[in-house]
C-alpha positions as CSV (number, residue, x, y, z in Angstrom):
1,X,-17.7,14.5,-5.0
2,X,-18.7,16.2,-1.9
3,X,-15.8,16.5,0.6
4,X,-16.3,15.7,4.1
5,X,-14.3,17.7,6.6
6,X,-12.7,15.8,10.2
7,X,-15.5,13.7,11.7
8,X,-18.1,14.6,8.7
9,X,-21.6,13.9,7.3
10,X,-19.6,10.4,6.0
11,X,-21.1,10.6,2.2
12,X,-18.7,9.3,0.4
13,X,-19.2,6.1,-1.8
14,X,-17.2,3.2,-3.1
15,X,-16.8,5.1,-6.2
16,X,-15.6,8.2,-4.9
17,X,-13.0,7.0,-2.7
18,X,-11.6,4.9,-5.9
19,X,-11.7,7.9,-7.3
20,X,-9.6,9.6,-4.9
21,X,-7.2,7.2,-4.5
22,X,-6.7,7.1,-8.5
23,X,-6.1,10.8,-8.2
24,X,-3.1,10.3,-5.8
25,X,-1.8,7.4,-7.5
26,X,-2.2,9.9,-10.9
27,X,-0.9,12.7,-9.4
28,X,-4.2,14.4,-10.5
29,X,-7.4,16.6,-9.0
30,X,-6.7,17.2,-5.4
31,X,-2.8,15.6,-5.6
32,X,-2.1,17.3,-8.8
33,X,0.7,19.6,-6.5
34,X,2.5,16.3,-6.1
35,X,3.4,16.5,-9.6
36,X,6.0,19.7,-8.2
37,X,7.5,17.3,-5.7
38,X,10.7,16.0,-7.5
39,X,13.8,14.0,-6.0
40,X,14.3,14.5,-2.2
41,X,10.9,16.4,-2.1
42,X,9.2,13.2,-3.5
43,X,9.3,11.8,0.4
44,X,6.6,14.0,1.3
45,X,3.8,12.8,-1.7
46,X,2.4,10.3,0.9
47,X,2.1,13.1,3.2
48,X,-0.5,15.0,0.7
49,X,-2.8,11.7,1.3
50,X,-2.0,11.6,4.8
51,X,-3.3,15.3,5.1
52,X,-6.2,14.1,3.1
53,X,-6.8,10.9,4.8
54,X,-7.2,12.7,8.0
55,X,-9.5,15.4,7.0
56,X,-12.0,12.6,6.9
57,X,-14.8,11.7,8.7
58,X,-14.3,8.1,10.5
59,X,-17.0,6.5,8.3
60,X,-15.3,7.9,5.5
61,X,-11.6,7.1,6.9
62,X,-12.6,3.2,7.4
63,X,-14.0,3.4,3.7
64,X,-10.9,4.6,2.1
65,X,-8.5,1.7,4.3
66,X,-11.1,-0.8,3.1
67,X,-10.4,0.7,-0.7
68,X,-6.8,1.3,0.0
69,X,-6.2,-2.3,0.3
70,X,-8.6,-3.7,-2.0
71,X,-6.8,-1.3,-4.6
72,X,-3.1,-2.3,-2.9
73,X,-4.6,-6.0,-3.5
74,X,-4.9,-5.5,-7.1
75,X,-8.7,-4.8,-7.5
76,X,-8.2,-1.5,-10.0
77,X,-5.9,-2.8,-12.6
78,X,-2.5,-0.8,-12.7
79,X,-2.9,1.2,-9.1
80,X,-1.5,-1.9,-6.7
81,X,1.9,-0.3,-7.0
82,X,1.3,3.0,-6.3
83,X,-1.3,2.5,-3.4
84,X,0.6,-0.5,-1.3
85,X,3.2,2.3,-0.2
86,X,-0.1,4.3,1.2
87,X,-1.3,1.1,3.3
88,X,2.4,1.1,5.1
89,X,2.4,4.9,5.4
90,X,-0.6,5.2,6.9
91,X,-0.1,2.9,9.2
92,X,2.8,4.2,10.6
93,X,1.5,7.6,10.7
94,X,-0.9,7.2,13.1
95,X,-3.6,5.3,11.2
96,X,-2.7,1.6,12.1
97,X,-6.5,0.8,13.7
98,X,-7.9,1.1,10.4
99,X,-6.2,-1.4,8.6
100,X,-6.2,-3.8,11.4
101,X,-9.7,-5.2,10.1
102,X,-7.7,-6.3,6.5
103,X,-4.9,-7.8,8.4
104,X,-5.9,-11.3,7.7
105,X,-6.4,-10.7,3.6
106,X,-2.6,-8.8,3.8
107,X,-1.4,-12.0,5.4
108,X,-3.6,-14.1,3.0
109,X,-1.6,-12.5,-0.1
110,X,1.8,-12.5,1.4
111,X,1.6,-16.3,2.4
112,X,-0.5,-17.2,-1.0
113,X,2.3,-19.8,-2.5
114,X,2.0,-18.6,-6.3
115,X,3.3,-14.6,-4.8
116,X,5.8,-16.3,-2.9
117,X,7.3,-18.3,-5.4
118,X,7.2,-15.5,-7.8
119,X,8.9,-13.0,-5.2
120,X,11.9,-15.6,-4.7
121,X,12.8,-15.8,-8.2
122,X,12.2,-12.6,-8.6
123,X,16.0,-11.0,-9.4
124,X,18.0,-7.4,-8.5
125,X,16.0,-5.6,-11.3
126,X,14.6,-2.4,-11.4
127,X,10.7,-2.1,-10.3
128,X,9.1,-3.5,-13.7
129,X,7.4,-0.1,-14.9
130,X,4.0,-2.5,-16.0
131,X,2.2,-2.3,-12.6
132,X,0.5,-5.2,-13.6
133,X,3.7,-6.4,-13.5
134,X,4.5,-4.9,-9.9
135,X,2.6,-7.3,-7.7
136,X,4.7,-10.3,-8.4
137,X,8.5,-8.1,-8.0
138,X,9.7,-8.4,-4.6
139,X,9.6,-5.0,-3.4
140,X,5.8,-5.4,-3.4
141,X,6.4,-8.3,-1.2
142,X,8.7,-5.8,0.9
143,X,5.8,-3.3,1.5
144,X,3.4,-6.3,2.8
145,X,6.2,-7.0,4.8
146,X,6.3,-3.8,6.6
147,X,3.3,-3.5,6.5
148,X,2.1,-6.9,8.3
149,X,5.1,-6.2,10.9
150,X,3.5,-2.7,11.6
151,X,0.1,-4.3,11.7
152,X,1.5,-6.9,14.1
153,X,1.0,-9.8,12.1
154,X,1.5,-13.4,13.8
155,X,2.0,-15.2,10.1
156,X,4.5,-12.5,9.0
157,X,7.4,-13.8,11.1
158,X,7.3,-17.5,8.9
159,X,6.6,-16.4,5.6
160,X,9.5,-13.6,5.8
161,X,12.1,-16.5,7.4
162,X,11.0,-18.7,3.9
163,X,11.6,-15.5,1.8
164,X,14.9,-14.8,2.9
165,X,15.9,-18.7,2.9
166,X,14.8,-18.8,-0.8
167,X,14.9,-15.6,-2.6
168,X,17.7,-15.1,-5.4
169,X,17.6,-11.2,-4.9
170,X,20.7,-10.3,-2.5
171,X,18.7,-6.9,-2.6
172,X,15.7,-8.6,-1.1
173,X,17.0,-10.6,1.6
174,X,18.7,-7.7,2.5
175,X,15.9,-5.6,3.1
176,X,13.9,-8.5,4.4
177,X,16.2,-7.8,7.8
178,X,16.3,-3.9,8.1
C-alpha cells in the first residue's frame, strides 16, 4: 500500500484501508508493536491507530471512518469486536466529524429489535471469545452506546431507557448510566 502522509495524494482504496484496519485489529504490519503493550500499557493500543488515523490525508481519513464502521457493523467476519472500540475512540479524540455521516446506520443497529432483544438477555458473562459471537453480547451494545451519545444521537436516549428497563445483566444496566 502506498502511505499517504497528513493531507495527502488520498490513494488509498477500499481494500487497503480493510487491510489496515485488519492489521490493528491483528496486531500485525504497522501495529505489530501493539503486540508489546500488555496490561495497563494495553490503554494506549487505540492510540497507535489514532497516530495512524491522523497521519492521513482527509480523503483518506473519511475512507477509513466509512470502513471503520462498516467493519464495526460486522461487514469482515470476526473484526466487529475489535474495531467498534476504534469508532468510540476516535470520536472522542478529536475525530467526531467523520463518523457523523454513519450516525444514522449506528442508530439503525442499536434500535434494530433482533440486537436489542439479544443484548437484554444477554447475562454477566465474560465477552464470548467467537467475535462472531461479540455483536449480540452487551458490551457491544455499550460501545454503540457511547458512541451514539458522543455522536449526539437523538434515538440513543429511548433505546438506552428500554435497555436498562429490560436487560438481565446488573453489569449492563450499570454501565448503561456511567
Amino acid at each position: 500500500m502506498s502511505e499517504t502522509k497528513s493531507g495527502g495524494d488520498n490513494r488509498m482504496t477500499e481494500e487497503s484501508v480493510l487491510k489496515e484496519i485488519s492489521d490493528f485489529c491483528l496486531k500485525a504490519g504497522r501495529f505489530e508493536s501493539a503486540r508489546e503493550n500488555l496490561g495497563m500499557e494495553a490503554s494506549s493500543i487505540p492510540g497507535l491507530f489514532g497516530d495512524y488515523f491522523a497521519s492521513l490525508g482527509e480523503l483518506d481519513r473519511k475512507r477509513t471512518a466509512a470502513c471503520l464502521v462498516e467493519v464495526c457493523l460486522g461487514k469482515q467476519e470476526g473484526l466487529s469486536g475489535r474495531a467498534a472500540p476504534l469508532v468510540l475512540y476516535l470520536s472522542i479524540a478529536g475525530f467526531k466529524k467523520y463518523f457523523l455521516p454513519y450516525k444514522h446506520v449506528l442508530e439503525e443497529e442499536y434500535s434494530e429489535p433482533s440486537n436489542m432483544r439479544a443484548w437484554v438477555a444477554s447475562p454477566d458473562i465474560p465477552l464470548p471469545t467467537n467475535m462472531q459471537e461479540y455483536r449480540k453480547h452487551w458490551s457491544y451494545a455499550l460501545l454503540l452506546h457511547r458512541t451514539l451519545r458522543q455522536l449526539g444521537s437523538s434515538v440513543f436516549f429511548a433505546v438506552s431507557e428500554e435497555l436498562l428497563r429490560t436487560a438481565v445483566s446488573e453489569a449492563f444496566k450499570k454501565n448503561l448510566v456511567l
